[in-house]
ROLO-768961 format. One line per 8 residues: their letters; for each residue x, y, z of N, C-alpha, C. Coordinates in steps of 0.2 Angstrom, whole numbers, plus 5000, padded with zeros to 4 digits. Example, Ala and Ser with C-alpha at 12.3 -4.5 7.8 and 13.67 -1.06 7.14 Angstrom:
BEGIN
as> 5066/4972/5039/5062/4978/5039/5066/4984/5039 | 5064/4989/5035/5068/4995/5036/5064/5000/5039 $
// end
This chain:
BEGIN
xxxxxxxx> 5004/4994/5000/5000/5000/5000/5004/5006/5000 | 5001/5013/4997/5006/5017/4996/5004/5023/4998 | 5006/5026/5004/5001/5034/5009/5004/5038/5002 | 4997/5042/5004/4996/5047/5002/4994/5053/5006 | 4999/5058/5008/4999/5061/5012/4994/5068/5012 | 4991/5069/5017/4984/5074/5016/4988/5080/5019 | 4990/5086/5017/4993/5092/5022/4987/5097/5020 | 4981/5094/5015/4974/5100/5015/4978/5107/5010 $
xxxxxxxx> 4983/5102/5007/4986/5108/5003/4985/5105/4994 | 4979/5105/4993/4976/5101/4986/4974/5096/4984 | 4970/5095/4979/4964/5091/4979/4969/5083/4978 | 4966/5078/4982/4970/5071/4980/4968/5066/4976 | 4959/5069/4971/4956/5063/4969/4961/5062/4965 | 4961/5069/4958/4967/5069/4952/4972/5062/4954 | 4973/5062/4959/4981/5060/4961/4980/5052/4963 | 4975/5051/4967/4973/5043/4967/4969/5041/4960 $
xxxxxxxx> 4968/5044/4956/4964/5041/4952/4968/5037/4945 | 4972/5044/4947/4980/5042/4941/4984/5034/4942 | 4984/5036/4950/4988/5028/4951/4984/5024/4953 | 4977/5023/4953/4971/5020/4952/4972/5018/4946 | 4972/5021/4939/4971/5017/4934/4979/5012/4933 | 4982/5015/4936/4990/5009/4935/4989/5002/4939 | 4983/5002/4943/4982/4997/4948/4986/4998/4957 | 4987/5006/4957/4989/5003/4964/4986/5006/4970 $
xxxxxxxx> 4985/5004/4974/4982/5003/4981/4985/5010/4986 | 4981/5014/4986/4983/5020/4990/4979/5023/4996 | 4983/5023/5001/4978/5024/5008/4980/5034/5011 | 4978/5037/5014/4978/5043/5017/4977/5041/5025 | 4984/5042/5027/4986/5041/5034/4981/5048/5038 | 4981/5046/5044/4978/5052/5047/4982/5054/5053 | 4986/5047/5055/4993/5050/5058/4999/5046/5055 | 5006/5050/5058/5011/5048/5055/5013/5040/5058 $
xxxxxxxx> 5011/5042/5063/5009/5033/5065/5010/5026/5060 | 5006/5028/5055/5003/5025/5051/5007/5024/5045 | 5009/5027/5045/5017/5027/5039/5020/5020/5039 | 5021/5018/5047/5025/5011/5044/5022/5004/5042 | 5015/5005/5038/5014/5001/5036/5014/5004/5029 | 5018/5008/5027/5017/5011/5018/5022/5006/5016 | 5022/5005/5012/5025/5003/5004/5031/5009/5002 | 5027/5013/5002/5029/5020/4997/5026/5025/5001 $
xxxxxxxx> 5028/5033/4997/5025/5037/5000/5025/5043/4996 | 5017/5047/4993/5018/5051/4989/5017/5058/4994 | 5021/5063/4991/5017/5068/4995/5017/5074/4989 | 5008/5075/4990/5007/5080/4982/5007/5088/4985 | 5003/5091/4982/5000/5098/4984/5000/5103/4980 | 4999/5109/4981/4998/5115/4976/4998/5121/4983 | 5000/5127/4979/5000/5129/4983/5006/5135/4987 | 5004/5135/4994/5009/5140/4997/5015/5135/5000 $
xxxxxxxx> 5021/5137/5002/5025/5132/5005/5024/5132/5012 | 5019/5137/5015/5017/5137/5024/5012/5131/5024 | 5010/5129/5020/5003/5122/5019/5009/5119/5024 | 5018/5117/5022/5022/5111/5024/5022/5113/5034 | 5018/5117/5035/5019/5119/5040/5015/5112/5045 | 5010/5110/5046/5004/5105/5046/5007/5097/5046 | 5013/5098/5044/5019/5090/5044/5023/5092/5048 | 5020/5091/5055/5024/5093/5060/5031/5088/5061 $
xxxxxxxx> 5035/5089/5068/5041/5084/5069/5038/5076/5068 | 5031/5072/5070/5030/5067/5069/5030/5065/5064 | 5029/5069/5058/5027/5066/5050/5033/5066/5050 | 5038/5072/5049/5046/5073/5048/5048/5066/5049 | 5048/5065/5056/5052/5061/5057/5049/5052/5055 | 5043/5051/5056/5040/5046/5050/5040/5044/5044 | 5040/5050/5040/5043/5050/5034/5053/5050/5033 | 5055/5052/5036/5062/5051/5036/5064/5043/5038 $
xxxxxxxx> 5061/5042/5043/5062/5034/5049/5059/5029/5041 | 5055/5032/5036/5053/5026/5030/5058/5026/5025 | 5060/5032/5024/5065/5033/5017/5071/5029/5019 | 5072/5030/5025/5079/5029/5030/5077/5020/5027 | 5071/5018/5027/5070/5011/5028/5071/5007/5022 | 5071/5013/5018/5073/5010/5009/5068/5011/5005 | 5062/5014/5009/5055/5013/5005/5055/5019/5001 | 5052/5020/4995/5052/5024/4990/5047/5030/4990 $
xxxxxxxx> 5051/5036/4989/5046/5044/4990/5047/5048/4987 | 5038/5048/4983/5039/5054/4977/5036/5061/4980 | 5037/5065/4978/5034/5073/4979/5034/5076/4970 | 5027/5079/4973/5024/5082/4967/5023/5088/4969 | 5024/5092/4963/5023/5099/4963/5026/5103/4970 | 5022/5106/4974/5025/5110/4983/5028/5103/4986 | 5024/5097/4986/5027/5091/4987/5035/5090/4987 | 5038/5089/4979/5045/5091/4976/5049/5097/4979 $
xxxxxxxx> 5046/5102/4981/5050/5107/4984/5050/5106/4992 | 5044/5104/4994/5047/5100/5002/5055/5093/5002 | 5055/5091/4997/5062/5088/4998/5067/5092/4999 | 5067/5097/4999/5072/5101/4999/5077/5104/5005 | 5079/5109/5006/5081/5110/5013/5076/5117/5016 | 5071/5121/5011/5068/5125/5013/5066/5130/5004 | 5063/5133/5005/5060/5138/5003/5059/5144/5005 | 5063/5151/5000/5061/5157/5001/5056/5160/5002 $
xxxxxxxx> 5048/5155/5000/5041/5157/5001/5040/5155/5007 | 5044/5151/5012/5041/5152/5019/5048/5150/5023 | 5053/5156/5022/5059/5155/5025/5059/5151/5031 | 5055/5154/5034/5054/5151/5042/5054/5144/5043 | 5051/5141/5039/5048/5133/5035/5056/5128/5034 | 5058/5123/5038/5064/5117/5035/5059/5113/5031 | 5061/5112/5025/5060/5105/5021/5062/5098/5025 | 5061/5096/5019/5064/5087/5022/5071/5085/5023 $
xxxxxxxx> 5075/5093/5017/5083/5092/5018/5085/5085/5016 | 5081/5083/5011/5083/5077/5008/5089/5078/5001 | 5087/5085/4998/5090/5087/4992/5093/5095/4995 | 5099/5094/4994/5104/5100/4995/5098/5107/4991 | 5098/5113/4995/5097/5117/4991/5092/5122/4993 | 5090/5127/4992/5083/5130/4994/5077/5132/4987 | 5072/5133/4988/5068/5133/4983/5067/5142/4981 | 5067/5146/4977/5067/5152/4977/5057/5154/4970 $
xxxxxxxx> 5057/5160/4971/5051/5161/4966/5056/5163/4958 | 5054/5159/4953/5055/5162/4946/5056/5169/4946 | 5059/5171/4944/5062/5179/4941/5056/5180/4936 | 5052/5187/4936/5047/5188/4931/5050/5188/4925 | 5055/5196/4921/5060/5194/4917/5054/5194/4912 | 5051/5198/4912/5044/5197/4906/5042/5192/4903 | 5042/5187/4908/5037/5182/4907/5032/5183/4914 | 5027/5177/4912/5021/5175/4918/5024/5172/4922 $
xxxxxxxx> 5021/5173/4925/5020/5170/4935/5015/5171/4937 | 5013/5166/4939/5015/5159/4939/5015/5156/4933 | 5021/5150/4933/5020/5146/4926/5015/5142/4924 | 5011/5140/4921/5004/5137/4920/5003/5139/4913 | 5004/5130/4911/5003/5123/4906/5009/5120/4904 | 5007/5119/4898/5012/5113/4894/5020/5117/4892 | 5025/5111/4894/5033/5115/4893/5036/5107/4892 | 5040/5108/4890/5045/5101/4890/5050/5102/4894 $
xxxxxxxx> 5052/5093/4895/5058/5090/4900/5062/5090/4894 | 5070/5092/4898/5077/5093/4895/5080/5090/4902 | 5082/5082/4898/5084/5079/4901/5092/5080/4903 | 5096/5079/4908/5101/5081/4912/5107/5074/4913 | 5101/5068/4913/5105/5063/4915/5099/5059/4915 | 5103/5052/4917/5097/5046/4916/5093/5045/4924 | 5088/5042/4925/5085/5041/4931/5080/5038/4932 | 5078/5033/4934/5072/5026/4935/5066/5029/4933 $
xxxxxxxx> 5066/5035/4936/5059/5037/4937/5057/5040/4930 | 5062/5043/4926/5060/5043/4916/5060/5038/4912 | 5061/5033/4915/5063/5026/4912/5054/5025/4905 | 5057/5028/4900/5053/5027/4892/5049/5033/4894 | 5054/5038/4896/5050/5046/4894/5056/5047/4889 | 5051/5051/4884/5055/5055/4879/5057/5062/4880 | 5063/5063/4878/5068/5071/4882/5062/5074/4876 | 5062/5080/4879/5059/5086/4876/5050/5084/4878 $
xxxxxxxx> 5049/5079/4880/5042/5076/4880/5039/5084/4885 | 5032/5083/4882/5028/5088/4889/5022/5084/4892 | 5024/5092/4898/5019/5090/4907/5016/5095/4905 | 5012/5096/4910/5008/5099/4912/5012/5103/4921 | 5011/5111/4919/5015/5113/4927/5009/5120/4930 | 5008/5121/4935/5005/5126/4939/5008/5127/4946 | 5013/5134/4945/5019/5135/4950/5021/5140/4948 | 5024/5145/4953/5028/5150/4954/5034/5151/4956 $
xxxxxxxx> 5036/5143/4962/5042/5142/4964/5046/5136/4962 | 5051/5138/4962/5056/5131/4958/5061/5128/4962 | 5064/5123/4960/5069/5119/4965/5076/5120/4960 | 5082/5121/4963/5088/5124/4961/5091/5117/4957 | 5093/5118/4951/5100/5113/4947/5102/5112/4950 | 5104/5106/4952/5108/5103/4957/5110/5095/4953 | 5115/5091/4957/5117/5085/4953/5113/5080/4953 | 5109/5080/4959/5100/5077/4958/5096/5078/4953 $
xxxxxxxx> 5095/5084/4948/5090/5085/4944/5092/5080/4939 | 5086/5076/4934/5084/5074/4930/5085/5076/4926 | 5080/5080/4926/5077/5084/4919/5076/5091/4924 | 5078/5097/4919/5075/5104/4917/5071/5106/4912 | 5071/5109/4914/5061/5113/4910/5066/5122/4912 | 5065/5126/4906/5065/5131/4904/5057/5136/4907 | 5057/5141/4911/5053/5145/4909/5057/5151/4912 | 5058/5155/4906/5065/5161/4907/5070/5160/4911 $
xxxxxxxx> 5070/5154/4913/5077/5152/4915/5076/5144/4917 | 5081/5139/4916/5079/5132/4917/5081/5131/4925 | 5074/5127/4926/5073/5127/4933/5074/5118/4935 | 5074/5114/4940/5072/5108/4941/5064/5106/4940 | 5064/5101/4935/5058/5098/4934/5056/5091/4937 | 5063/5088/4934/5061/5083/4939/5067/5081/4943 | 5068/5076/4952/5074/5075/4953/5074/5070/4955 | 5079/5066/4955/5079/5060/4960/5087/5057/4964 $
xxxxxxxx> 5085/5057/4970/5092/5053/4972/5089/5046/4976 | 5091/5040/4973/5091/5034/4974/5083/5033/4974 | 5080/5030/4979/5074/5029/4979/5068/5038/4981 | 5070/5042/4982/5068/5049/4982/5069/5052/4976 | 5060/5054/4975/5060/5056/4968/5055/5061/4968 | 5056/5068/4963/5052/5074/4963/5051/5077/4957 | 5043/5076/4956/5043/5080/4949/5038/5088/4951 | 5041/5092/4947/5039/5101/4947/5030/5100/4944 $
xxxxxxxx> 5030/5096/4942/5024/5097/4935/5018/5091/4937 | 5013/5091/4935/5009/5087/4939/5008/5081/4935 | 5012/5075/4936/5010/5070/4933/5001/5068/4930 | 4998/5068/4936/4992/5068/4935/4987/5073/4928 | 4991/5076/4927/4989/5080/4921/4990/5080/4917 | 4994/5076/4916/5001/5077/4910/5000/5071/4906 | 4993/5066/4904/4993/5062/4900/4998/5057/4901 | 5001/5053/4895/5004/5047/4896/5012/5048/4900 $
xxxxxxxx> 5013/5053/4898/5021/5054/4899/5020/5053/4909 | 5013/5058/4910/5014/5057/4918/5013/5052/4920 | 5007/5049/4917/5007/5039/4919/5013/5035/4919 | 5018/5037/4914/5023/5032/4913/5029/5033/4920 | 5029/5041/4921/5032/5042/4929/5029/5041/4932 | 5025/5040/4934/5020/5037/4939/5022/5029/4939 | 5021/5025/4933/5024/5017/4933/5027/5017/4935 | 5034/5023/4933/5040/5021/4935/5041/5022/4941 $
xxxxxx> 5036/5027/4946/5040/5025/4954/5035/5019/4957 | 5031/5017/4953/5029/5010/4955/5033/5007/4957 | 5037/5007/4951/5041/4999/4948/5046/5000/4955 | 5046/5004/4955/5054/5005/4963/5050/5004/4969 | 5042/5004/4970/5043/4998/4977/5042/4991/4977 | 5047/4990/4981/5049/4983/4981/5042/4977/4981 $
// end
């Protein structure tokens, strides 16, 4: 079974429904308690980076006491930027500190802000989690804050400057852009953090 974490920071049906049609079995913990009986662990959202406010030290350390266990964790969208070590939109805010780095807002630079729709992955290097994504393929994204180029990132995605789209380090994996919207390409990431629990 695979938690799907509720921080009330955006809707989950989208997000169970998508790994509903892959076949897999997903529950919403009500405490972090309940994490050690996950498989995996998604954590999605839209949104402010204060929503990560509400994963207080028991989820933190729940969620870490799993990954620490070998078990496999994607973040999506605000999700993704929780792996990180923190965020310029809620300085006060520690991430999970999983990925070196802090998350900043897109430079306007006469473009939009927020970024919202279709843009292509520019892949960086290889990673499980693209396993039969095509480089330049497109997602679907809704965001205004980005995760820093790092030797984690997978793929970059350009919007006035290339930002992390997708990252992974070992069984820890995070996409910018909403799988669940993104047609095949998002399903196929989605298979592919299947395929990584055990």
């Amino acid at each position: 079974m695979i938690a799907l974490i509720d921080y009330k920071a955006g809707n989950l049906t989208s997000v169970r429904k998508a790994f509903g049609a892959l076949g897999a079995q997903l529950f919403t913990p009500e405490t972090a308690d309940e994490l050690a009986s996950a498989d995996a662990i998604v954590v999605p959202g839209v949104g402010h980076f204060a929503a990560t406010k509400s994963l207080g030290p028991e989820w933190i350390d729940a969620i870490l006491a799993r990954v620490g266990e070998g078990r496999p964790l994607l973040g999506i969208c605000l999700g993704m930027q929780w792996l990180y070590e923190g965020s310029e939109e809620s300085p006060e805010l520690p991430g999970l500190g999983l990925l070196n780095g802090r998350c900043y807002r897109l430079p306007a630079n006469g473009i939009k802000i927020p970024h919202v729709g279709w843009n292509a992955l520019d892949f960086k290097r290889s990673g499980s989690i693209v396993e039969g994504v095509a480089n330049e393929a497109q997602v679907y994204f809704t965001h205004s804050y980005v995760g820093p180029v790092t030797g984690d990132t997978v793929a970059v995605t350009t919007h006035g400057e290339p930002f992390a789209s997708i990252v992974q380090r070992g069984h820890v994996a995070g996409v910018q852009f909403h799988p669940e919207k993104s047609g095949d390409v998002g399903l196929q990431v989605l298979r592919n953090f299947l395929s990584m629990v055990g």
